[in-house]
Structure formats: C-alpha cells, structure tokens
N, C-alpha and C positions, 0 to 999 in steps of 0.2 A: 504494500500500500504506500502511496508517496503522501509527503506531508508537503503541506501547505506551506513555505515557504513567508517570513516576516517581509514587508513590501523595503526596500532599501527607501531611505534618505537622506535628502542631500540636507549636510551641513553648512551654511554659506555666513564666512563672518563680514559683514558688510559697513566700511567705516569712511570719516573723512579724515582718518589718521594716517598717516603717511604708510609707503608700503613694509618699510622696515619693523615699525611698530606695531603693524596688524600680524605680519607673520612671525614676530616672537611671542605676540600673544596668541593665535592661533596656534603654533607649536608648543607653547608652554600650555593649556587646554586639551590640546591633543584631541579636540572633538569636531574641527571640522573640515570638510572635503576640498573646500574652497576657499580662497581671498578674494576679497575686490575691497582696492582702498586708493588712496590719492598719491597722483606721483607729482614731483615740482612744479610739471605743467599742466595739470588739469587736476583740481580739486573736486573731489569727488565727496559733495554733500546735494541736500535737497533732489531736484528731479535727475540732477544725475545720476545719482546714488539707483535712484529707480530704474533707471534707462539703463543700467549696468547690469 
C-alpha cells in the first residue's frame, strides 16, 4: 500500500535587508529554501518585495 506523501513547502525569507544579512540569517534558521532580499542597486521593500 503506498502512503500518502506530506505536500512539500516552500520556505521563502523575504526582506529589505541587504543580501548578506538575509543569508546568514536564513543559514543561521536553517528553515528556508529560498532568499530574496536587497542588493546596493535595487532595494527590495514595499511592491517590490511582492513583484519578487
């Protein structure tokens, strides 16, 4: 009989903290799949953040 499998999900840390600073926090949590965060030229808050 096969078992039903847990559905996966994505972890996504989504910030307007620079990139360095979201992936030592997202590596120090160690709970998510993905980063999206702000690099010198494009600040990544508000609709961007969404559009990302």
């Amino acid at each position: 009989m096969w078992k039903r499998s847990k559905p996966v999900r994505r972890h996504v840390l989504a910030t307007a903290a620079n990139t360095r600073a979201a992936y030592a926090i997202a590596n120090h949590l160690g709970r998510f799949n993905e980063r999206v965060a702000s690099r010198a030229e494009h600040a990544l808050k508000g609709s961007a953040k969404a559009a990302a």
